[in-house]
Every structure is written in C-alpha cells, then in structure tokens.
Backbone bond lengths (Angstrom), bond angles and torsions (degrees), N, CA, C in turn:
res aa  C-N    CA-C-N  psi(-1)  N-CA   C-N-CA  omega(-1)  CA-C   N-CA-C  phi
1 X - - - 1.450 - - 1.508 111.76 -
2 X 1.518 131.71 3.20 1.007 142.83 -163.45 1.662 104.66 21.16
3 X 1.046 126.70 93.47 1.083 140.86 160.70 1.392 136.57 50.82
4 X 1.933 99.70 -12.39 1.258 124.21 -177.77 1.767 110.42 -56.96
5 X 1.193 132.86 129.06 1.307 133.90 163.43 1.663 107.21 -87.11
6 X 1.679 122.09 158.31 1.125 134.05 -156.28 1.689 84.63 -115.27
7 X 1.614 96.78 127.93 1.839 107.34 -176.21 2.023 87.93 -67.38
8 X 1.534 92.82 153.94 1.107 119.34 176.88 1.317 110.84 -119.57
9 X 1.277 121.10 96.44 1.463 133.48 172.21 1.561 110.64 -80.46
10 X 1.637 107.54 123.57 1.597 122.26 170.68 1.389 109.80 -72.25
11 X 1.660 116.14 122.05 1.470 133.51 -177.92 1.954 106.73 -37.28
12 X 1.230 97.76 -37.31 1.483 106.44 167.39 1.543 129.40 -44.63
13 X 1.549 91.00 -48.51 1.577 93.42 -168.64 1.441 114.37 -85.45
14 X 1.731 111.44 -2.72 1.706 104.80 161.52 1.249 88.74 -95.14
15 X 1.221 158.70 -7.55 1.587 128.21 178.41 1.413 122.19 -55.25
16 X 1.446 152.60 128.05 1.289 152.17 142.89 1.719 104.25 2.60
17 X 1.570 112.93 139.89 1.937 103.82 176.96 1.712 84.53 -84.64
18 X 1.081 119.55 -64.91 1.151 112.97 -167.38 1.810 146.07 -18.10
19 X 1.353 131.03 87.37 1.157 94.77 -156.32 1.368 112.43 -81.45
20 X 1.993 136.98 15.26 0.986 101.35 169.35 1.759 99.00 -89.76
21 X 1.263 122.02 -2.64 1.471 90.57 179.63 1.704 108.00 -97.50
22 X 1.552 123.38 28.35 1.287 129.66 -169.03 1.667 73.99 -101.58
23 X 1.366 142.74 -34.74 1.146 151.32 171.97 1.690 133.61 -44.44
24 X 1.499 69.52 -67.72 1.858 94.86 168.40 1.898 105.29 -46.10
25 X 1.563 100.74 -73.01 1.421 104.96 179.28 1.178 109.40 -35.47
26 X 1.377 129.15 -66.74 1.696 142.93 -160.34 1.506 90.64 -52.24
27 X 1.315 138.91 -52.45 1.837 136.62 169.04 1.255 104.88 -37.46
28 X 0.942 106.55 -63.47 1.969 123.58 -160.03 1.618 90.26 -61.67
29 X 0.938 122.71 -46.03 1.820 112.04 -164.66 1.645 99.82 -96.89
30 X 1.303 135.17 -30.40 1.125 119.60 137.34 2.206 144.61 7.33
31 X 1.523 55.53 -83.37 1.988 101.16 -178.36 1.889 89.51 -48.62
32 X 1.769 96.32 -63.90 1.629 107.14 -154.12 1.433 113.36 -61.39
33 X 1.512 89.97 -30.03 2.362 103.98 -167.93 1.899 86.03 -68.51
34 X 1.564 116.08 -57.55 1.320 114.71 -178.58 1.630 124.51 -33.23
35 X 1.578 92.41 -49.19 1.618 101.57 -171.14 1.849 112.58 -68.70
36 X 1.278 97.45 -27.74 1.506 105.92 167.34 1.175 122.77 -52.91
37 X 1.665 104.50 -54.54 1.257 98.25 -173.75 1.766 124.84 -79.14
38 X 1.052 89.45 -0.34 1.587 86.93 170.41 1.425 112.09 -101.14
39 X 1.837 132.07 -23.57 0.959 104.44 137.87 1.276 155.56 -64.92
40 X 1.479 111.79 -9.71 1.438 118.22 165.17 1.854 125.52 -57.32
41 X 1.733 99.48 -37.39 1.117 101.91 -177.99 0.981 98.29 -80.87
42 X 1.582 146.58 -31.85 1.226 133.08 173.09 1.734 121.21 -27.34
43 X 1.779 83.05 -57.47 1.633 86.33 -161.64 1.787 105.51 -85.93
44 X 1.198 122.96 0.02 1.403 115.73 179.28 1.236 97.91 -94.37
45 X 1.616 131.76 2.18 1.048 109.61 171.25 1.366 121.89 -101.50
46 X 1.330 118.54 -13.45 1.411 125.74 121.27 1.404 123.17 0.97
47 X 1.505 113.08 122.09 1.405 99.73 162.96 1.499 90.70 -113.52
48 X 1.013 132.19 -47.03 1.973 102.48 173.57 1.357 117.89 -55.41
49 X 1.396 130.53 8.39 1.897 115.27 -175.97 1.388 105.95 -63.07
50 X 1.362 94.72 151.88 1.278 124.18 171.88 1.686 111.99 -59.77
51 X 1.010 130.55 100.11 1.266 121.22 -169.83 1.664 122.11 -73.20
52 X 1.426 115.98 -17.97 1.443 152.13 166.07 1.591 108.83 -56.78
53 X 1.866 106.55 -52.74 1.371 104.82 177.32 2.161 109.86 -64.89
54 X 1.262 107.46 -34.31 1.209 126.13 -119.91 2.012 66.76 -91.77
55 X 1.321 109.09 -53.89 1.566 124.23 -165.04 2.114 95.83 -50.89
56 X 1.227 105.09 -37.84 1.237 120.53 178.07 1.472 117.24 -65.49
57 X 1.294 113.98 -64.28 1.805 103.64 168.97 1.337 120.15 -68.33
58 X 1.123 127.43 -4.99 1.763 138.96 166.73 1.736 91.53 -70.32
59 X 0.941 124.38 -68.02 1.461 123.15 179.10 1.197 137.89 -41.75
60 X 2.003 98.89 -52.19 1.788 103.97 172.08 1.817 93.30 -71.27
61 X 1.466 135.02 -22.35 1.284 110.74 178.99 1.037 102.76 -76.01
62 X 0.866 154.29 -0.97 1.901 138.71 -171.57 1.744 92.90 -98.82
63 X 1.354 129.17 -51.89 1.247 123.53 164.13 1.604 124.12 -48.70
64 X 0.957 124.41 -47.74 1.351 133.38 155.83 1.577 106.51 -38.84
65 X 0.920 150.63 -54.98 1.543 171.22 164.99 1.081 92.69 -37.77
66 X 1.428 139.67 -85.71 1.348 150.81 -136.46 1.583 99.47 -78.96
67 X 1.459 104.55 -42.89 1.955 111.66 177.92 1.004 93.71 -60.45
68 X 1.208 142.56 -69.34 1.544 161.98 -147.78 1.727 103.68 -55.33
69 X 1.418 117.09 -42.57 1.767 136.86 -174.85 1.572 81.19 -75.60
70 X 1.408 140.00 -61.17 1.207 128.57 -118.32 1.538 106.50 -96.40
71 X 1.661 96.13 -20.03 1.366 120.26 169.43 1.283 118.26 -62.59
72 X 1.091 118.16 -54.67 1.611 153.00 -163.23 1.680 96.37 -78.68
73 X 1.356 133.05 -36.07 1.231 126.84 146.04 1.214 130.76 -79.98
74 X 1.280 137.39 14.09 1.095 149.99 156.81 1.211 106.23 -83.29
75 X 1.429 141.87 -63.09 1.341 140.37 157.89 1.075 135.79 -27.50
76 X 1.576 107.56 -3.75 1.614 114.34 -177.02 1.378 101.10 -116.03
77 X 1.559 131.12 106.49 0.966 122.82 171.35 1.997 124.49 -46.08
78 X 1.517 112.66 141.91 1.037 125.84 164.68 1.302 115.06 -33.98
79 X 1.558 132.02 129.52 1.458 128.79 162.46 1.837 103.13 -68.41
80 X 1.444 117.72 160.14 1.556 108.05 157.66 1.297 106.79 -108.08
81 X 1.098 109.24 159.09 1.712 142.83 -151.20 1.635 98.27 -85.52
C-alpha cells in the first residue's frame, strides 16, 4: 500500500445539512424498517419460509435502525464545550 492511509470520512459529513430533509429521510426509513417488519412476520409465520430470505430482512432492518439512530442524532444540535 506504500504507506498511503485510507481518508476517513465522519458519518456526519455524508448526512444531508438540511434538517428538514435530515427529516424527510428519517420518514422514508421509518416507513421501510416498518414495512420489514411486517414482512418478516409474514414469512416466520410461514412454515415453508425461506429462512435465508427471512435472515436477510432481519439484517437490512438492523441497518435501517442504526441509519435511523444516526439520523436522529444528527437532529440534535451539538452542546458547546
């Protein structure tokens, strides 16, 4: 790698400045974590589901989750020091 280090971008500085569209998003992923979870119960209630599909929307919801926190702390302005 000759010595080069890999830039480290703060989760912040891709967030939207805006906070109503830091808003908008936070709806939109909302909506999506929701829609999961009702397909999840769909398919666990399944006794043929795919457990592979099922292991998979458990996952994008946990990501959904974590965007969703990171957003939601973005919306809270910084205290000063």
């Amino acid at each position: 790698m000759h010595g080069r280090r890999a830039e480290r971008v703060s989760w912040r500085a891709m967030l939207p400045p805006d906070p109503a569209e830091i808003s908008r998003k936070l709806a939109d992923l909302r909506l999506e974590h929701r829609d999961l979870d009702s397909a999840i119960g769909r398919l666990q209630a399944d006794i043929a589901a795919d457990e592979l599909a099922v292991k998979r929307l458990k996952k994008r919801k946990l990501q959904l989750k974590d965007m969703i926190a990171r957003l939601e702390s973005a919306l809270i302005p910084d205290e000063p020091a």
